[in-house]
C-alpha positions as CSV (number, residue, x, y, z in Angstrom):
1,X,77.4,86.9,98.9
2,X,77.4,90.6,98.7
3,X,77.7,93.1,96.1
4,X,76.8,96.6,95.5
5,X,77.1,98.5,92.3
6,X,77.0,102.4,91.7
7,X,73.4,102.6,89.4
8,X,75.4,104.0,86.3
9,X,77.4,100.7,86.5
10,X,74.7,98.3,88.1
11,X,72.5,98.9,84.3
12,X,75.0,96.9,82.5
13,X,74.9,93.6,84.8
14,X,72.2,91.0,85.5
15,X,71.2,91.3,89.1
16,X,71.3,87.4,89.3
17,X,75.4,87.1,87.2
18,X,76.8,90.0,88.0
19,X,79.5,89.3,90.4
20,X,80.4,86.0,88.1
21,X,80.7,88.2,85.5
22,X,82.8,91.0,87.3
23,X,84.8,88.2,88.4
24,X,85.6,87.1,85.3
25,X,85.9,90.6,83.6
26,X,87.8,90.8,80.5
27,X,89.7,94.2,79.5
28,X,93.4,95.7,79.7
29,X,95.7,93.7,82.0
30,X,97.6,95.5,84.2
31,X,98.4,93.4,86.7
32,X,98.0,89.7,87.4
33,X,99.8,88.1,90.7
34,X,98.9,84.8,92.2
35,X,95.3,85.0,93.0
36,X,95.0,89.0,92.2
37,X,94.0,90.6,88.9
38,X,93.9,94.4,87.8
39,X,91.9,95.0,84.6
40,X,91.1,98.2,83.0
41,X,87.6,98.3,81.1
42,X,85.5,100.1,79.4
43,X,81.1,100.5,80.1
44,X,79.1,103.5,78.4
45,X,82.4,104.7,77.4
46,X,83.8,105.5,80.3
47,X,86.9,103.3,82.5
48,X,86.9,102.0,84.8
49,X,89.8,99.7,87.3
50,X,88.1,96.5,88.8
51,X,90.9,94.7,91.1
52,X,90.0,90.6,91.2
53,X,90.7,88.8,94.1
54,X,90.2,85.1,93.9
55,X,90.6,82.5,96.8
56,X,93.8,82.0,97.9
57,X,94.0,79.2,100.4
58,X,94.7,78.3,103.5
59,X,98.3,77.6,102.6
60,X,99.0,81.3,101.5
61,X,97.1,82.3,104.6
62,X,99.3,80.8,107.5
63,X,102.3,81.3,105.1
64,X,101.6,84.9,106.1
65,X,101.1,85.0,109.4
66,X,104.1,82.7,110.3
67,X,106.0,85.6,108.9
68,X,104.4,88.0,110.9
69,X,102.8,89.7,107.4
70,X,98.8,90.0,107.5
71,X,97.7,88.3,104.6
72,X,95.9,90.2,102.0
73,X,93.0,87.9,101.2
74,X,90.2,90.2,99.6
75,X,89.8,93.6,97.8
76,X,88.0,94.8,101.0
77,X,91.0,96.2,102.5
78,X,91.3,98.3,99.8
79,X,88.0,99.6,100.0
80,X,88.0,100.6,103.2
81,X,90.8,102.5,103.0
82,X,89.8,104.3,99.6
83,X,86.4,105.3,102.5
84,X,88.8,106.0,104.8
85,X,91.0,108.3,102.8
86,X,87.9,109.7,101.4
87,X,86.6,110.5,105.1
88,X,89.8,112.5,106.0
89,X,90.0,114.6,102.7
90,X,93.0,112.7,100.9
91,X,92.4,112.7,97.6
92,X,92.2,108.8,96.1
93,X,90.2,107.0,94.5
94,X,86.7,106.8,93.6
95,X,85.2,103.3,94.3
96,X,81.6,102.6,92.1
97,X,81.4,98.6,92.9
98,X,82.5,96.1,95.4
99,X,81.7,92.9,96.1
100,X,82.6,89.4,98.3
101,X,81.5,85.9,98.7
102,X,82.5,83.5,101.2
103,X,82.9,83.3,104.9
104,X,86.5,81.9,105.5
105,X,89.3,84.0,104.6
106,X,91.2,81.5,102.3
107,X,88.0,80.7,100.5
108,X,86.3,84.6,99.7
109,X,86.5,85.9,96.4
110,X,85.9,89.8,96.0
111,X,86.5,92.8,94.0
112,X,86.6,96.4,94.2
113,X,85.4,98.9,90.8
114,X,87.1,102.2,90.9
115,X,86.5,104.9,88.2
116,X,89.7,105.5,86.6
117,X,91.7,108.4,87.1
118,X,92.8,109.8,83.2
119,X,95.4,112.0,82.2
120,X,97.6,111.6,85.3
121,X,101.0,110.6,85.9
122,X,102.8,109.6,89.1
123,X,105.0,111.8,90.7
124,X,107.9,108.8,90.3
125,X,107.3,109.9,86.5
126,X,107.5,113.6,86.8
127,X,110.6,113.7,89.0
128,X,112.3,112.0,85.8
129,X,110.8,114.3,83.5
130,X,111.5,117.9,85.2
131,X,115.8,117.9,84.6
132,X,114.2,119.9,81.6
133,X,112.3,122.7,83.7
134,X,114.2,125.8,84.6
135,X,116.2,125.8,87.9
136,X,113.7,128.0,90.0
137,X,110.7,126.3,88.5
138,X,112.1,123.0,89.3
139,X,112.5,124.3,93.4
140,X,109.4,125.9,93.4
141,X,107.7,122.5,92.5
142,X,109.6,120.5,94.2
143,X,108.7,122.1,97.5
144,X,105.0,122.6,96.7
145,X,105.3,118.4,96.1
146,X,107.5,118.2,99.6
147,X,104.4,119.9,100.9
148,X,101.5,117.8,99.9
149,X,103.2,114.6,100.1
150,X,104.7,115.7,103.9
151,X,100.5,116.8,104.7
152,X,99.0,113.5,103.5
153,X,102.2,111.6,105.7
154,X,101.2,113.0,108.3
155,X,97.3,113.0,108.3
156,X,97.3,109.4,107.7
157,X,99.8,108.6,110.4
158,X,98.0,110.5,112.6
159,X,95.0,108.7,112.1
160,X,96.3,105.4,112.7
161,X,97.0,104.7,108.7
162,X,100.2,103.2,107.4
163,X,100.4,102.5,103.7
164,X,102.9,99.5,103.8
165,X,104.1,100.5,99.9
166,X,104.7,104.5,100.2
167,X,106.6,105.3,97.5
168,X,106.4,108.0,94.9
169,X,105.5,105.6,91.8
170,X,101.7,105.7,94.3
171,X,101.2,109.3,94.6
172,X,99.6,110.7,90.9
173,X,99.0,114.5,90.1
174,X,97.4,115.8,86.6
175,X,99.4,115.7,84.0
176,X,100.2,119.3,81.8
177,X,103.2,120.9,80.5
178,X,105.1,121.5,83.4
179,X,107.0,124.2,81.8
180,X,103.8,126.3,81.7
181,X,103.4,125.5,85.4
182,X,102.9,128.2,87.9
183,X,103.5,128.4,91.8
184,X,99.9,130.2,91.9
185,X,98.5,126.6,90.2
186,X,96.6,124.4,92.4
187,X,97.7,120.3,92.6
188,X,96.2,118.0,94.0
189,X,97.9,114.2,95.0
190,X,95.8,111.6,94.6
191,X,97.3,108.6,96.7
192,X,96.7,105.4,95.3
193,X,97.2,101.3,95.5
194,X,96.1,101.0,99.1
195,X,95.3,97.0,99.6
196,X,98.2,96.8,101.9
197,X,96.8,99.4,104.1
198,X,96.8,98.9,107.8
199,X,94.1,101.1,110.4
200,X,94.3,100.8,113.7
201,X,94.0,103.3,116.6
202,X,97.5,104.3,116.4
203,X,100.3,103.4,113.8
204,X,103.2,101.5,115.3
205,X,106.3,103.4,115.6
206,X,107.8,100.9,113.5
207,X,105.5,100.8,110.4
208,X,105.4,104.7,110.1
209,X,109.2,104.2,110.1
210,X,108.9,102.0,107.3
211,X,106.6,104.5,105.5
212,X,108.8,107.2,105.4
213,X,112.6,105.3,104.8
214,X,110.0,104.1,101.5
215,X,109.5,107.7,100.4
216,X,112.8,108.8,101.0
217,X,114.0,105.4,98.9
218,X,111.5,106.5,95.7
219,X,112.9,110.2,96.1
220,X,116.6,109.6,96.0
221,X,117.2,109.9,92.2
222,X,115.2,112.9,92.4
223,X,118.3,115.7,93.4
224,X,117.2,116.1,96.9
225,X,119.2,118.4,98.9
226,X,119.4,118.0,103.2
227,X,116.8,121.3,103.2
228,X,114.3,119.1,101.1
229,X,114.6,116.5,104.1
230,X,114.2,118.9,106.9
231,X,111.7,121.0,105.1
232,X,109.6,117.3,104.8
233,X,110.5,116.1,108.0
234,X,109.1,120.1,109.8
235,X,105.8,119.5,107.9
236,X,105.2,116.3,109.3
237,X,106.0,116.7,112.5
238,X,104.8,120.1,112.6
239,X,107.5,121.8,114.5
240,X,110.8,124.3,114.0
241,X,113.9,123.5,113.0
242,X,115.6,123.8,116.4
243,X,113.0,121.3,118.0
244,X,113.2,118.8,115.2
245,X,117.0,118.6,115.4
246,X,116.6,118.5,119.0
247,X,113.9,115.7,119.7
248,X,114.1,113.6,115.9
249,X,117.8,113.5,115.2
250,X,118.0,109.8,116.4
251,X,114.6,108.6,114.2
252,X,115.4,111.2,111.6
253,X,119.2,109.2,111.0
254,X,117.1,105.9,111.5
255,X,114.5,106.7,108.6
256,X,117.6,107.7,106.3
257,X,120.1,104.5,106.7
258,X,116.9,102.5,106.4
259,X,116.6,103.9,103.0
260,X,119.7,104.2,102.1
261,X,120.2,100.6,102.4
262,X,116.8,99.7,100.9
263,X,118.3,101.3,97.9
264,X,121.7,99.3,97.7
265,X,119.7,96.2,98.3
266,X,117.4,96.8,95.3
267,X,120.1,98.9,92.9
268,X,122.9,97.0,93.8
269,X,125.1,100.1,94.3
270,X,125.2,103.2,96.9
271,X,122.3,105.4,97.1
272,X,123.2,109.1,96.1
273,X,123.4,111.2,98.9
274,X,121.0,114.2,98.9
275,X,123.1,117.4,98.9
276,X,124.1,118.7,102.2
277,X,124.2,115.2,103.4
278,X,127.6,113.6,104.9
């Protein structure tokens, strides 16, 4: 067994019971699926997230594997990746507690304690919510978004980091009233729900596909026009319009029907078509 607890936490736990009870920690349910739990609690009056992972078997395991899906068996994928993220200057998650027993992989038990990020809403949320901003308020933010969510694409791909659920409902920015909002303001995207997160050396073309036909399915309700997709798809592969029509046409038209048809499949009608778009 292992566990180690940020001091301001660690003074409210035994040093003997404390992951028994972590593991068994009571507070707001946000999430409970199979063998994982998300709770929301409270300690010296401040929250905190603790995600649960109990064992889940050898059955679930090779279920997995057979279809060619790593199996997510304890919380220490996630917290890794919160260190990696941390490590390249993406803004995430704080993590003040982890912990894991158990040697085989259907048989650990684990957690990860993040501090809870307040007042935010995801940017799933805001693109709902700015149909009421003026017209050149709306474009300014929507390209300052296209820019920070095309930058943190690209650094994680290019550090051999694919995400494996990028949608927009997992990037969260400060909350404020976004009429009052300013170009001049500063934002920062705090990318989020990361125990699906692959590293390797180098992402497989195929998995950064699947990244980015995700984020395009998450933005398609949200008025996107053809320049929004080309002003994205410059950022991240850092280059001018002429050479990414030139040398990304064919994965450019790849990462869109993927979406497109992600959508239909989960909406159960045609995806709109971002303006400009045949």
């Amino acid at each position: 067994m292992w566990i180690d607890l940020d001091p301001e936490l660690a003074r409210y736990y035994s040093e003997e019971s404390a992951f028994d009870q972590l593991m068994d920690c009571e507070g707001e349910k946000f999430r409970h699926i199979k063998t994982r739990r998300t709770i929301k609690f409270d300690r010296g009056g401040k929250n905190y997230f603790i995600k649960i992972h109990r064992a889940c078997g050898w059955r679930e395991v090779w279920k997995n594997w057979f279809a060619f899906k790593r199996p997510v068996t304890s919380a220490r994928m996630e917290w890794e990746a919160i260190d990696r993220l941390n490590s390249l200057n993406v803004s995430t998650l704080s993590v003040v507690g982890r912990g894991i027993r158990g040697k085989a992989p259907a048989n650990q038990e684990s957690f990860v304690i993040t501090e809870a990020l307040e007042g935010m809403i995801s940017l799933e949320q805001l693109t709902q919510r700015w149909g009421g901003l003026t017209v050149q308020k709306r474009v300014c933010l929507k390209r300052e978004l296209i820019r920070q969510v095309a930058n943190i694409a690209k650094t994680i791909h290019c550090n051999g980091l694919n995400h494996r659920d990028f949608y927009l409902c997992h990037f969260l920015v400060k909350d404020r009233k976004w009429d009052q909002w300013q170009p001049e303001d500063f934002l920062t995207l705090h990318l989020i729900d990361l125990h699906r997160m692959q590293q390797r050396s180098t992402v497989p073309k195929r998995w950064w596909i699947k990244d980015l036909a995700g984020l395009l399915f998450s933005s398609l309700d949200c008025s996107l026009t053809r320049n929004d997709l080309l002003r994205f798809s410059m950022i991240y592969w850092d280059c001018a319009l002429h050479d990414l029509c030139r040398e990304r046409s064919s994965v450019l038209w790849k990462i869109y029907r993927k979406a497109m048809r992600l959508y239909a499949s989960i909406h159960g009608k045609d995806a709109p078509k971002p303006a400009g778009c045949s």
